[in-house]
N, C-alpha and C positions, 0 to 999 in steps of 0.2 A: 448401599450407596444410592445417592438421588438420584445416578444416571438409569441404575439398571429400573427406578421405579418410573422415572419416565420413559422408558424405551419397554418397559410393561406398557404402561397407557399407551403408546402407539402400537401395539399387537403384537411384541415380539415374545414369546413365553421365555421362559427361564431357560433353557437348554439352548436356543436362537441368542439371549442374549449374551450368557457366557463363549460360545463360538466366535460373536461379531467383537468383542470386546478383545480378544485373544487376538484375532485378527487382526482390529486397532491398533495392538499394546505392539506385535512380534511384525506386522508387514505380513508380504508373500509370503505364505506356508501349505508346503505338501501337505493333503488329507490324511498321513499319517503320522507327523508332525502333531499337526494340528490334534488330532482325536489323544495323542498321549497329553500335549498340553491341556487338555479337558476334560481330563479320563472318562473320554467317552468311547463306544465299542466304534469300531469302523464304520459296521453298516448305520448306526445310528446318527454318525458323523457325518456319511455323506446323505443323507435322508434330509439331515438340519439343513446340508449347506444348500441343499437344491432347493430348499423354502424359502432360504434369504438370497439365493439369486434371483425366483420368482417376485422377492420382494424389491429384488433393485439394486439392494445394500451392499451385494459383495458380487463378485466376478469369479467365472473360471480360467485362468490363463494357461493357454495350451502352448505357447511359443516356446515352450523348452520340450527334452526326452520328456518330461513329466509335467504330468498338468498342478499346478498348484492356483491354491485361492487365495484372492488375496481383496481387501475392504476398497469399497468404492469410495470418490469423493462426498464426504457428508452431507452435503449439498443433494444426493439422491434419497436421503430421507426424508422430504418433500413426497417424494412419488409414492410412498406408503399412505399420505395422505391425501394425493391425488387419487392412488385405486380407492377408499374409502367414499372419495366423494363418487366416484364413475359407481362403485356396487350401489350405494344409496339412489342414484338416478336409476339406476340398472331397475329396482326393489321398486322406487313408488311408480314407474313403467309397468312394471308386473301390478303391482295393487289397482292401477286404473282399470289394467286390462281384467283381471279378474272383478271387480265390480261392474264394470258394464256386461259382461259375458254372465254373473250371476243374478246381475236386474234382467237379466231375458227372463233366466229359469224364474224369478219369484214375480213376476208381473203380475199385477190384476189381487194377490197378495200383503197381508198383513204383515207384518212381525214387529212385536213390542218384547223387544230385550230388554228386562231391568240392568239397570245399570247401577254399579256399589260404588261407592266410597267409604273408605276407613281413614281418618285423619285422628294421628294420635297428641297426647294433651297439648306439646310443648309449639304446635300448630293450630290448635282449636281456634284458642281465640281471632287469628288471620284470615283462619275459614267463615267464620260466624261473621265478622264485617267483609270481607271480599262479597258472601253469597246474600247476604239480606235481601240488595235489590231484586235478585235474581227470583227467592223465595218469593217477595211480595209480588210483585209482576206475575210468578205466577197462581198467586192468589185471586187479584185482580182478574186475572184473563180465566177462573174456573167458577166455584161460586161464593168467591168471596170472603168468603170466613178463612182464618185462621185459625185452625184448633188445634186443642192437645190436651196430654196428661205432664204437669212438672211437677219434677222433684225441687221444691225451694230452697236447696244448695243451687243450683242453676241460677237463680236469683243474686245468693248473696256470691257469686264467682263472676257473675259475666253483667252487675245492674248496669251497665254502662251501656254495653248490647243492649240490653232492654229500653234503654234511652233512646237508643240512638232509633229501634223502630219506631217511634213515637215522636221521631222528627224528619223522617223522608216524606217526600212529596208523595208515594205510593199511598203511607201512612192517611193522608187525607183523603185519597180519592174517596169517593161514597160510595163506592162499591167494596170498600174494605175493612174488615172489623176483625179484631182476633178474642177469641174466646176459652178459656184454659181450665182446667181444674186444675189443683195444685192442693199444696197444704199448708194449714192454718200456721203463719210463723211472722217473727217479727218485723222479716223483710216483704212479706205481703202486707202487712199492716202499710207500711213506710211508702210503699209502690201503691197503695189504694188510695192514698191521701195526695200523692203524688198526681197519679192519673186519674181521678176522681170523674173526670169529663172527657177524657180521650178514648177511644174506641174500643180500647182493652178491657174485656170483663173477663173477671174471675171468680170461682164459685167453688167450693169444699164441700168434698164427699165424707159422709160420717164413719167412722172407723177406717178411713184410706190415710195410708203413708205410701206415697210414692217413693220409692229411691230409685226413679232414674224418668228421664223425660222424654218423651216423645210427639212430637210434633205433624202434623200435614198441612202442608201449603201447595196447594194445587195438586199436582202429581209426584210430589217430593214426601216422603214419608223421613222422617228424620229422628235417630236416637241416640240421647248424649248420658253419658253416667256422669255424676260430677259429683258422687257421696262421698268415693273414696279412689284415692291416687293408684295409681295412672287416668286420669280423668281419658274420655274419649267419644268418638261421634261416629256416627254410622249413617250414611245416608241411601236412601235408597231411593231410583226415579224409576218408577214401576206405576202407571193409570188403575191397573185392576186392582194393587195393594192398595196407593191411597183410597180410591173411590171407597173400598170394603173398610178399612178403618176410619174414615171420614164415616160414614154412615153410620157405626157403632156408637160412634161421639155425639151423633148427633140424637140417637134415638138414649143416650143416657143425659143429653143436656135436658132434652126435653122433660123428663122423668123429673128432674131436679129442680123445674121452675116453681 
C-alpha cells in the first residue's frame, strides 16, 4: 500500500505502521485486542505502542477499568515532523559546538584531508560541465598548467567538454595553458586542426596506450575510465598528491621536447 510507504518515509518501521493502521481501521482498543489483531506478542505490543505515543500519533485512555489506545487526530502527524526539525537544530547545535571546542585542541595546526569523489557514468557528464570552472580557477590560482595522461576515448565521448574548455574566460587568462599526452587517434587529429592556436598542447608517448585518463588541475588530481561501460570518475583534492603527480608530468614533458 502507498500509505504504509509513506508512513515508512516519516520513521514509522513496519511493526509501528501495522499497529497505527489497526488503530485507524478498528478505533479505541484494549492492548490485547489490539496485539491479537496484529499477531503481535504483548510485550512487543506495548513496546510499539509506547513509541507511537512518544511519537504523538496515538494515545493511552485510562477513563475506563481498562486502559485502551486509541489513534490520535491526523493532524498530529505534523509533530513527527516538527521533532525531526527540533533533533536537526538539536544536531547542528552540537556540530558548532564540537568544532569550536576541537579548533582549541588543533590550533597553531595543519590538517589536509583529501577529499574523494566517486561520480558514476550516467552523472559524469553533469559533473565534468558543473566542475570546469572550478578546475580551471584552480589552475589559474597554482602554476598554471593543466596536465595529464588521456585515454582518447575521453575525446571522442565528452569532444563537447573539450570545447567548451576552450571557450571560458579562465581558458584565456595568460596564466593558463593545458598540456596532455594522449594517444595517437583520429579524434586527436580533428582536435589539433581544431585547436591549432589555443592553448591546448598535445604530444605522444611512443609505445604508450593509455586506457584511462588522468588529469591535475591545481590540487585536484582527477581519474575517468571511459574505454569501457560503466564509464566513471574519481576525483581526488589532496595538495601532496597533485603537487607529486604534477611534477612526474612535468619531468616526462620535458624528456619529450
Amino acid at each position: 500500500m502507498a500509505i504504509q510507504q509513506t508512513l515508512k518515509k516519516l520513521g514509522l518501521n513496519e511493526k509501528e505502521i501495522k499497529v497505527y493502521l489497526n488503530l485507524l481501521k478498528h478505533g479505541k482498543t484494549k492492548p490485547s485486542d489490539l496485539a491479537k489483531l496484529t499477531n503481535l506478542s504483548r510485550p512487543t505490543l506495548y513496546n510499539i505502542a509506547r513509541s507511537l505515543v512518544s511519537k504523538g500519533v496515538i494515545a493511552e485512555d485510562q477513563s475506563g477499568s481498562i486502559m485502551q489506545l486509541a489513534p490520535l487526530p491526523l493532524d498530529n502527524l505534523e509533530k513527527i515532523l516538527d521533532q525531526t526539525k527540533r533533533n536537526l537544530l538539536e544536531k547542528e547545535e552540537l556540530v558548532k559546538k564540537a568544532v569550536e571546542e576541537l579548533s582549541l585542541i588543533t590550533a597553531g595546526k595543519e590538517y589536509i584531508v583529501p577529499k574523494i569523489r566517486f561520480v558514476e557514468e550516467e552523472n559524469l557528464e553533469k559533473y565534468l560541465f558543473d566542475n570546469l570552472t572550478k578546475w580551471q580557477k584552480a589552475v589559474i590560482s597554482s602554476d598554471g598548467i593543466w596536465c595529464g595522461f588521456q585515454d582518447h576515448t575521453f575525446a571522442v565521448k565528452y569532444e563537447k567538454w573539450i570545447d567548451r574548455t576552450n571557450e571560458t574566460k579562465e581558458s584565456r587568462n595568460p596564466h593558463y595553458r593545458g598540456m596532455v599526452f594522449t594517444n595517437e587517434s583520429k579524434i586527436e587529429e580533428k582536435l589539433g586542426k581544431k585547436y591549432s592556436k589555443s592553448k591546448r598542447e598535445v604530444r605522444f608517448l611512443d609505445n604508450t596506450n593509455f586506457t584511462a585518463s588522468t588529469w591535475v588541475s591545481g590540487d585536484y588530481v582527477t581519474m575517468i575510465v571511459t574505454r569501457q561501460h560503466p564509464y566513471y570518475l574519481l576525483e581526488i583534492h589532496d595538495k601532496i598528491l597533485a603537487h607529486n603527480t604534477r611534477e612526474i608530468f612535468k619531468k616526462l614533458w620535458e624528456k619529450t621536447q
